[in-house]
C-alpha positions as a LaTeX table, in Angstrom:
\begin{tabular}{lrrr}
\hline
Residue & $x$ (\AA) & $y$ (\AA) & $z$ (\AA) \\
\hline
Unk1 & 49.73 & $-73.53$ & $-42.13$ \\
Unk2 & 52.33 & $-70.45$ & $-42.13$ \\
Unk3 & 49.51 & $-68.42$ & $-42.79$ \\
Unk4 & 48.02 & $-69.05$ & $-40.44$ \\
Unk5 & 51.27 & $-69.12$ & $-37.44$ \\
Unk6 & 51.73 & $-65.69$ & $-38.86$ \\
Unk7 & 48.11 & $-64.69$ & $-38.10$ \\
Unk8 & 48.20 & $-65.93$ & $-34.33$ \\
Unk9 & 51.48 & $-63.98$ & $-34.06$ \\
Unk10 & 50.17 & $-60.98$ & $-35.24$ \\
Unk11 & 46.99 & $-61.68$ & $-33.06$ \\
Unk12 & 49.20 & $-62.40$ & $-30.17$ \\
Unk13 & 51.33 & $-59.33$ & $-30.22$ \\
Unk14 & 48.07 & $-56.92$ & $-30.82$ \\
Unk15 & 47.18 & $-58.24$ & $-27.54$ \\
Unk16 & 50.39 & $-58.19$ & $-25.35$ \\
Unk17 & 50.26 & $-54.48$ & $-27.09$ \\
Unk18 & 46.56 & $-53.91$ & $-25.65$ \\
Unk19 & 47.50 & $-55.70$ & $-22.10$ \\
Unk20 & 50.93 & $-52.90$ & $-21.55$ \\
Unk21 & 48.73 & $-49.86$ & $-22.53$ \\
Unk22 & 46.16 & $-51.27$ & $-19.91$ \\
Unk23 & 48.65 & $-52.00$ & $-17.16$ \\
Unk24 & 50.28 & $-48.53$ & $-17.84$ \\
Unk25 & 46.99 & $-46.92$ & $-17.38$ \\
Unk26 & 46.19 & $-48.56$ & $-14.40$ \\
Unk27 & 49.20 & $-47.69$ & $-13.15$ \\
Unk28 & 49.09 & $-43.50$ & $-14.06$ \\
Unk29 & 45.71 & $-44.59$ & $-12.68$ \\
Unk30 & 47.48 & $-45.20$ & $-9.18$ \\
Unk31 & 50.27 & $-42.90$ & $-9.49$ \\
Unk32 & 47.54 & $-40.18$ & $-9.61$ \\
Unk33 & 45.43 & $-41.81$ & $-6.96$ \\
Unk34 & 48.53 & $-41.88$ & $-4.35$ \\
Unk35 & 49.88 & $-37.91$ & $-5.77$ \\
Unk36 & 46.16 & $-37.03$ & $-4.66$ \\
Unk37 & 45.88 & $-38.80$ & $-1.81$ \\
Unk38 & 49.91 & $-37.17$ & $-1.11$ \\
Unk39 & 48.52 & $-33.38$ & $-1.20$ \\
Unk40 & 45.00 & $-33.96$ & 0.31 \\
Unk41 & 47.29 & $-35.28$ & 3.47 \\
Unk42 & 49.36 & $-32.37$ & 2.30 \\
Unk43 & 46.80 & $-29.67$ & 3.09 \\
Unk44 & 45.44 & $-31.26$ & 5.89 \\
Unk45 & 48.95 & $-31.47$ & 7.78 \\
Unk46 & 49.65 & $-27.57$ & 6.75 \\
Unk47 & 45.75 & $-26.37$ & 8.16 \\
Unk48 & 45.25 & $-29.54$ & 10.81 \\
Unk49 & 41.40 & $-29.64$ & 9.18 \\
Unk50 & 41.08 & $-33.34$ & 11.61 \\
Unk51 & 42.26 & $-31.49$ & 14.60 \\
Unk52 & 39.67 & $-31.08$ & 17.57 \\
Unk53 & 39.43 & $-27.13$ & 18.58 \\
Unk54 & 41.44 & $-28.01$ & 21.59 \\
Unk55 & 44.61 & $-29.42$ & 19.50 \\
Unk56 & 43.84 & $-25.82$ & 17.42 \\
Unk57 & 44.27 & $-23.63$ & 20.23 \\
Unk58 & 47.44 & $-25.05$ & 21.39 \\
Unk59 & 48.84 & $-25.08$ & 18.12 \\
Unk60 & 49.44 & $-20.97$ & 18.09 \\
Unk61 & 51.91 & $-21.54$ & 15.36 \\
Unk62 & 49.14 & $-22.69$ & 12.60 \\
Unk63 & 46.37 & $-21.06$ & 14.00 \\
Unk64 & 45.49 & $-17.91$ & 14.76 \\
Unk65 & 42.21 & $-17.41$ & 16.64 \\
Unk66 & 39.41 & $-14.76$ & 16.44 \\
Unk67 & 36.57 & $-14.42$ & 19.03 \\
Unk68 & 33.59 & $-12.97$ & 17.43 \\
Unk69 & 31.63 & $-9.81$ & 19.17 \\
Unk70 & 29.34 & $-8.70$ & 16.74 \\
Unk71 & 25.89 & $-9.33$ & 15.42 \\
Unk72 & 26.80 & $-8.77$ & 11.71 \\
Unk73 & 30.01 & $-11.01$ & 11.82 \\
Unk74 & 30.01 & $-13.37$ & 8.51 \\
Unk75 & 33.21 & $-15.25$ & 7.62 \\
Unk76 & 33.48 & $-13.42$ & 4.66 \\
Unk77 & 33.50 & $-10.28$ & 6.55 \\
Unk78 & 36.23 & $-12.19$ & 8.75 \\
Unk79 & 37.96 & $-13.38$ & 5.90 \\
Unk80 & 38.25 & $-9.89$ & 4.63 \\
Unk81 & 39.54 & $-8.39$ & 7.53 \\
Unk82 & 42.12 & $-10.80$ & 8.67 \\
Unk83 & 43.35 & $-12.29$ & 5.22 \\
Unk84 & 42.56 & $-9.16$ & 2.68 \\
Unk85 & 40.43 & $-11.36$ & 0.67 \\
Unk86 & 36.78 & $-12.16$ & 1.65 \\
Unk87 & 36.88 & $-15.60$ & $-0.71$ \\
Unk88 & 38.95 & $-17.24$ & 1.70 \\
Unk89 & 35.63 & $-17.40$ & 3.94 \\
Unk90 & 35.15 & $-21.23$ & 2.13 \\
Unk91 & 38.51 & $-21.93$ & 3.80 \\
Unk92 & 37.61 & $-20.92$ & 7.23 \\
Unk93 & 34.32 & $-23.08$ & 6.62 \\
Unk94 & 36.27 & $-26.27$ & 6.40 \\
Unk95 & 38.95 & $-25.46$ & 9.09 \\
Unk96 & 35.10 & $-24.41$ & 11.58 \\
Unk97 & 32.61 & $-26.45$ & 10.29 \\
Unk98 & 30.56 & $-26.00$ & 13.61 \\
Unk99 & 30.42 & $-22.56$ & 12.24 \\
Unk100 & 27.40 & $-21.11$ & 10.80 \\
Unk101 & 29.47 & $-18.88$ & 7.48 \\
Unk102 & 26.20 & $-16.77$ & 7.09 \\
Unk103 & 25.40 & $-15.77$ & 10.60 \\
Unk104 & 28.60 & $-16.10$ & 13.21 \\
Unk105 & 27.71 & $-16.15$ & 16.98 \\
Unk106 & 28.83 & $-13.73$ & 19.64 \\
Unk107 & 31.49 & $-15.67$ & 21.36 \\
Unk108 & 32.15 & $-18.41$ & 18.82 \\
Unk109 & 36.35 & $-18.72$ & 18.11 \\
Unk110 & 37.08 & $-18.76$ & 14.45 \\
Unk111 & 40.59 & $-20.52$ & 13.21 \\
Unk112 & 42.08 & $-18.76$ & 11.18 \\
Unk113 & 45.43 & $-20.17$ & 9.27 \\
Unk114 & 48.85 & $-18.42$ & 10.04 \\
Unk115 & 49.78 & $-18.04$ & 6.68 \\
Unk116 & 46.65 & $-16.81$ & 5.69 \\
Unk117 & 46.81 & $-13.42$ & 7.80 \\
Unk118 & 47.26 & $-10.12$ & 6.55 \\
Unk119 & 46.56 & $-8.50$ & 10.01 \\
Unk120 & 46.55 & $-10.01$ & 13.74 \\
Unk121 & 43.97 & $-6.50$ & 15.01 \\
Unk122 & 40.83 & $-7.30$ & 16.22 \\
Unk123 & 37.98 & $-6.67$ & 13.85 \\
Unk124 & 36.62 & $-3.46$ & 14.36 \\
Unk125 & 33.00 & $-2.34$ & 15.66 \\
Unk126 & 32.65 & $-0.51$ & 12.79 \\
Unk127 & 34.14 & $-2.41$ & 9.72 \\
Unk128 & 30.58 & $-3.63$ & 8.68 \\
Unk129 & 29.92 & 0.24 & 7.68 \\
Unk130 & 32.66 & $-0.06$ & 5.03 \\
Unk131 & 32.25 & $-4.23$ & 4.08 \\
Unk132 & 31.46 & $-3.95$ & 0.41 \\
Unk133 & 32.80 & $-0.85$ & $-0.68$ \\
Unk134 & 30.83 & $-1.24$ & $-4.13$ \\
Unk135 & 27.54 & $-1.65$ & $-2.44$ \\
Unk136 & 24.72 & 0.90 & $-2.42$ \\
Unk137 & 24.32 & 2.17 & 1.06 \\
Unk138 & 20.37 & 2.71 & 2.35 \\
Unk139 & 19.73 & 4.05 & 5.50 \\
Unk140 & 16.07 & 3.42 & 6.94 \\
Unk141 & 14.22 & 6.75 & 7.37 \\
Unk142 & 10.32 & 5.98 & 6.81 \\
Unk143 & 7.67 & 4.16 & 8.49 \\
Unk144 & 6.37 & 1.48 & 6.06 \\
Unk145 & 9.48 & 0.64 & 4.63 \\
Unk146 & 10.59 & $-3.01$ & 4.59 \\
Unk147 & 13.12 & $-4.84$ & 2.95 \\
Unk148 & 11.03 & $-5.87$ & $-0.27$ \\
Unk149 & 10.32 & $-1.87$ & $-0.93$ \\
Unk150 & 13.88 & $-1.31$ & $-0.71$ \\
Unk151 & 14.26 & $-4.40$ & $-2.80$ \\
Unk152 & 11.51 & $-2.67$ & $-5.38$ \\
Unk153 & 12.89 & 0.59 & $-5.65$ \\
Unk154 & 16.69 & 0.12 & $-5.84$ \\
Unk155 & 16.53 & $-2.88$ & $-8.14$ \\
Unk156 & 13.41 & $-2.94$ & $-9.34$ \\
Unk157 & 11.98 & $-5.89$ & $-8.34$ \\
Unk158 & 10.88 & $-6.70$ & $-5.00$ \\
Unk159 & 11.52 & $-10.50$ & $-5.03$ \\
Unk160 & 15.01 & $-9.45$ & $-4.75$ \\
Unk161 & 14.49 & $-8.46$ & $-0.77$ \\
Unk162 & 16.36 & $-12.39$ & $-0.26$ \\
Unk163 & 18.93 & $-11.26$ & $-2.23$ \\
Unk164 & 19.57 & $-8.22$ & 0.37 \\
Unk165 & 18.84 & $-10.21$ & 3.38 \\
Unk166 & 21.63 & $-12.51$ & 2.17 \\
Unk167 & 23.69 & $-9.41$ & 1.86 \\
Unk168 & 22.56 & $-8.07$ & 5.24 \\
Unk169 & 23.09 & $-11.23$ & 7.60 \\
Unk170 & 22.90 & $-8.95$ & 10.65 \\
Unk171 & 19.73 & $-6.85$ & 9.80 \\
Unk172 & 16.44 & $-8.75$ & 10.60 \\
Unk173 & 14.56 & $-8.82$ & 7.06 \\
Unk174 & 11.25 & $-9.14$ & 9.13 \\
Unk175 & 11.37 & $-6.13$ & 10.98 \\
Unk176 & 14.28 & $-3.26$ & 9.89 \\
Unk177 & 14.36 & $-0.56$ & 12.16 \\
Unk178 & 15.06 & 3.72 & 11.32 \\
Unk179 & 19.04 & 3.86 & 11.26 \\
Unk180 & 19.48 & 0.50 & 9.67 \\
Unk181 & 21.89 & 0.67 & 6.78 \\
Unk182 & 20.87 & $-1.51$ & 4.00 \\
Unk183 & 23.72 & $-2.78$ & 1.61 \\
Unk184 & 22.60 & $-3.02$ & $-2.16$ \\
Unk185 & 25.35 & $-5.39$ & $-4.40$ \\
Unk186 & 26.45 & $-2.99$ & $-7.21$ \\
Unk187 & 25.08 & $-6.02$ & $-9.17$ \\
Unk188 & 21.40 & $-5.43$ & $-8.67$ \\
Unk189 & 21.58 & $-1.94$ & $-8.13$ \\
Unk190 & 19.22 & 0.21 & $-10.78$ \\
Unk191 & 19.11 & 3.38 & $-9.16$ \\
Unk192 & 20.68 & 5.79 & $-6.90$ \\
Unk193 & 17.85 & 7.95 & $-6.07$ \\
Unk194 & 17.06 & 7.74 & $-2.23$ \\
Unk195 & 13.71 & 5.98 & $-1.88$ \\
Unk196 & 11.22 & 8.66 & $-1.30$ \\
Unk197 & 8.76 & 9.12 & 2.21 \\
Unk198 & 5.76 & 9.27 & $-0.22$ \\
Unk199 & 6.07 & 5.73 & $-1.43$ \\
Unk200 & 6.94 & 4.16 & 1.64 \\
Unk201 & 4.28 & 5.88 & 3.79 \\
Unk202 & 1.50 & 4.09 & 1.09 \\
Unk203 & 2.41 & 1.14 & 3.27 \\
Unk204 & 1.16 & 3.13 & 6.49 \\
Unk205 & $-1.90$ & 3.15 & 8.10 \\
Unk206 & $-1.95$ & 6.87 & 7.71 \\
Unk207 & $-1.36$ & 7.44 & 4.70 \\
Unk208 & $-3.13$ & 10.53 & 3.30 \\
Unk209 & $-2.53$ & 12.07 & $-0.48$ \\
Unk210 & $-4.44$ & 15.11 & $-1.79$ \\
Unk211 & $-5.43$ & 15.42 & $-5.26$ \\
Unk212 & $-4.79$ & 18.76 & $-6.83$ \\
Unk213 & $-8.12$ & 19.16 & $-8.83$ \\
Unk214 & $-7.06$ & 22.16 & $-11.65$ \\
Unk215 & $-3.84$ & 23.07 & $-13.05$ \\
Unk216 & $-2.18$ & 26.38 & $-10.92$ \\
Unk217 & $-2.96$ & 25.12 & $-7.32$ \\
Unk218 & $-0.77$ & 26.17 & $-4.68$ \\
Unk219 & 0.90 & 24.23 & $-2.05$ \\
Unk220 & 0.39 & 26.83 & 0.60 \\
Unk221 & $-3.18$ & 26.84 & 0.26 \\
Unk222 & $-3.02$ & 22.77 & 0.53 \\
Unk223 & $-1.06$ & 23.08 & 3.40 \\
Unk224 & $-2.92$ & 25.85 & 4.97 \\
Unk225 & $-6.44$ & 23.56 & 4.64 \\
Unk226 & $-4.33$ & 20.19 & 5.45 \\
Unk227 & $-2.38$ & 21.30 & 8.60 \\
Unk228 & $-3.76$ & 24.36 & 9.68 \\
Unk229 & $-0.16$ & 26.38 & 9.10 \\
Unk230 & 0.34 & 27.85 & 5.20 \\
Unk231 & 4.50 & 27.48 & 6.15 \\
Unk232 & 4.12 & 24.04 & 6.47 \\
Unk233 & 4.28 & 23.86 & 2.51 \\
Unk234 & 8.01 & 23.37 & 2.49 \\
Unk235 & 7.47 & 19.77 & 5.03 \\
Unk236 & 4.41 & 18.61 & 2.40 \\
Unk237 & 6.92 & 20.01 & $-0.89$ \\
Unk238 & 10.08 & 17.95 & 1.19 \\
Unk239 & 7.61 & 15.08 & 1.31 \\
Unk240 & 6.82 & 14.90 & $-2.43$ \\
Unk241 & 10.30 & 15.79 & $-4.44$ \\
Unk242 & 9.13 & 15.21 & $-7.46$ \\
Unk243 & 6.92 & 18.01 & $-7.75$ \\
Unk244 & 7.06 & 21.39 & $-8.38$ \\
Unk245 & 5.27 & 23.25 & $-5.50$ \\
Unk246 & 5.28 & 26.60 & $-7.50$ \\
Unk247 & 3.37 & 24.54 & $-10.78$ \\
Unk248 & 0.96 & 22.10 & $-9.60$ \\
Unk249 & $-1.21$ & 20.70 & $-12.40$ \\
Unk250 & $-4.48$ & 18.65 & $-12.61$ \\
Unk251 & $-3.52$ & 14.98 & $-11.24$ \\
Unk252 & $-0.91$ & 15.35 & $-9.12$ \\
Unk253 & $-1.31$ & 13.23 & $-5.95$ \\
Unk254 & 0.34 & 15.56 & $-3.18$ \\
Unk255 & 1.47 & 13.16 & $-0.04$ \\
Unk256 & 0.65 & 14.92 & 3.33 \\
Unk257 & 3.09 & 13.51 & 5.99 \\
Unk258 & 0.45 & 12.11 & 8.97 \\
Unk259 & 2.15 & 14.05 & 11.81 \\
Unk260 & 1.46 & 17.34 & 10.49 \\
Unk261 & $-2.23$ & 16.42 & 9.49 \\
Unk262 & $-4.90$ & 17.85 & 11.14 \\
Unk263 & $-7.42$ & 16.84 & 8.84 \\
Unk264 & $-8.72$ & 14.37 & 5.97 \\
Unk265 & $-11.43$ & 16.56 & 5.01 \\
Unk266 & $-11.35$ & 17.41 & 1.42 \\
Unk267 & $-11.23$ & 21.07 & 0.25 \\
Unk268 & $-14.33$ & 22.16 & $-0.29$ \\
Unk269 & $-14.25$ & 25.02 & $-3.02$ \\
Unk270 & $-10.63$ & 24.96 & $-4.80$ \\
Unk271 & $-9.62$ & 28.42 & $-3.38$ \\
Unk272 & $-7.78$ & 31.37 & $-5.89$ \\
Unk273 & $-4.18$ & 31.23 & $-6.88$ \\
Unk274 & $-3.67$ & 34.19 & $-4.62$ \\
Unk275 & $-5.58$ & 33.28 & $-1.49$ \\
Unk276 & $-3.51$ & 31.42 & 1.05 \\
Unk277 & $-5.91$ & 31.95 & 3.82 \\
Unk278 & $-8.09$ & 28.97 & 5.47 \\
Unk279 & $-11.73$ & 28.49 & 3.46 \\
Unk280 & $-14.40$ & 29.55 & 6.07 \\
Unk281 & $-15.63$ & 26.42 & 7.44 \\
Unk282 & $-13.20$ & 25.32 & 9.49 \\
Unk283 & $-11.79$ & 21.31 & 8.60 \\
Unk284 & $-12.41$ & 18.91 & 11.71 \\
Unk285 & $-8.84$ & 17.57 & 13.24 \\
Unk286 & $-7.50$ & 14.03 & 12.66 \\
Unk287 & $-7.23$ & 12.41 & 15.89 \\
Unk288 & $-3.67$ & 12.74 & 16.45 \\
Unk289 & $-1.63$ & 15.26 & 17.80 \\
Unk290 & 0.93 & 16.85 & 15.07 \\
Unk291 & 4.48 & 16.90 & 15.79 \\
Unk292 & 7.30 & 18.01 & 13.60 \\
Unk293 & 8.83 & 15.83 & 10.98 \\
Unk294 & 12.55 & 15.39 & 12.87 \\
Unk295 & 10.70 & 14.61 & 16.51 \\
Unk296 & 8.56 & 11.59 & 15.02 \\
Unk297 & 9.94 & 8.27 & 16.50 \\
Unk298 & 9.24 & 5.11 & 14.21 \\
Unk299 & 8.17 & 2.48 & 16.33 \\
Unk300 & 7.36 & $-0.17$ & 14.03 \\
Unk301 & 7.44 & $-0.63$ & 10.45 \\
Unk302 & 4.60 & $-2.17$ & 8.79 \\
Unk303 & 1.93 & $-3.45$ & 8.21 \\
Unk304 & 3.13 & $-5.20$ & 5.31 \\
Unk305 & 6.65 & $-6.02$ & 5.44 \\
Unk306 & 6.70 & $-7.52$ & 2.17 \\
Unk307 & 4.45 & $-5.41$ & $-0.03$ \\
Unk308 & 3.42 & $-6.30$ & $-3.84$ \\
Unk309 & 5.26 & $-4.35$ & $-6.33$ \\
\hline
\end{tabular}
């Protein structure tokens, strides 16, 4: 009988042991429920996140407002500007939530937290030029380039072109015009070399690429044939940088810029080393009229915007 009073007590007490620990949980369990619930009201009484925009823009002391202008405006470039740190761009999304953080619309007001700011100027016209001071810089030059040759030749794959359209929220992946500068995250970045005319004008309907049949060709003569002018060797040796216009061998491909081309006739008779004159027969013209390299106006880039690699 004592034996078994003593095991009920024991029995007993493990449990009133087992019920404390549970009630203390449960209430750490609350404690921590109401400390959350203490800062999340916390934060929202310091930025006003439940305020309408109208309660925002009389409350100058919390909130101080920026009125986008540009095209290229992202709220991490406005972050950047106004609080010296372009992570705090997930902060403005939660104060504007009507605001699109990838493409910001001319006229749209932006709230930005007092105690965020680092400056109170305007965000200039010309910030986006120095935005991402570790990124590559591109600048369009060349009919037929598009965003997924860029993509190709700077990184080395072209399926990264969505990678620099999400870096480039103001540039219109679709159709990028000459004087568009193309940022390139450091990240992806393989090369440095600028991406040459000869590859992007394969993606031209002109394109036109002579040959060179035997070792010790000269340019001149090409260029002579090609464009009816021998001096126009240093545009066609400009064109293709990574040959050596004075030692031409067997196999090179030798890209002859369309508005210098007056014909796609191919040389008839590979002329001597020496001779830099015209062969006899005279090559018929390209339909076109030639004009010089700097006067050419790219109209549209294409065909293919998004060539194979």
């Amino acid at each position: 009988m004592k034996t078994h009073l003593r095991y009920l007590t024991r029995v007993g007490f493990i449990g009133l042991i087992l019920i404390s620990v549970c009630l203390g949980c449960s209430g750490v369990g609350q404690k921590l429920d109401k400390w959350q619930t203490s800062v999340s009201e916390s934060v929202k009484d310091t930025f006003n996140f439940g305020d309408s925009d109208d309660e925002k823009r009389k409350n100058t002391d919390v909130y101080f407002i920026h009125t986008s202008r540009w095209q290229w405006e992202t709220l991490e470039i406005v972050a950047d500007w106004y609080t010296g740190d372009s992570r705090n761009w997930r902060k403005l999304a939660e104060i504007n939530p009507k605001i699109d953080p990838q493409k910001v619309a001319a006229g749209s007001e932006i709230f930005i937290p007092v105690n965020l700011l680092e400056t109170r100027k305007a965000l200039p016209k010309n910030y986006a030029a120095g935005y991402c001071r570790e990124c590559y810089r591109h600048t369009v030059r060349w009919p037929g380039e598009s965003m997924s040759l860029i993509a190709r030749w700077y990184t080395g794959s072209s399926r990264n072109w969505r990678k620099l359209a999400k870096a480039n929220p103001r540039i219109n992946p679709n159709r990028i015009k000459k004087g568009n500068v193309i940022l390139i995250p450091a990240k992806l970045l393989k090369t440095k070399e600028p991406l040459p005319q000869k590859l992007a004008a394969r993606y031209t309907e002109n394109y036109f690429a002579h040959t060179v049949k035997r070792d010790g060709e000269k340019m001149a003569v090409i260029a002579n044939w090609y464009t009816g002018n021998a001096a126009n060797w240093k545009v066609i040796a400009k064109a293709n940088p990574k040959l050596d216009p004075d030692h031409l061998v067997a196999g090179n491909e030798i890209y002859i810029p369309s508005q210098i081309l007056k014909t796609r006739q191919p040389i008839p008779e590979a002329p001597s080393a020496s001779n830099t004159e015209a062969p006899d027969n005279e090559p018929a013209a390209v339909d076109h009229e030639a004009t010089s390299d700097e006067d050419e106006e790219i109209k549209i880039f294409g065909p293919k915007q998004f060539p194979k690699s």
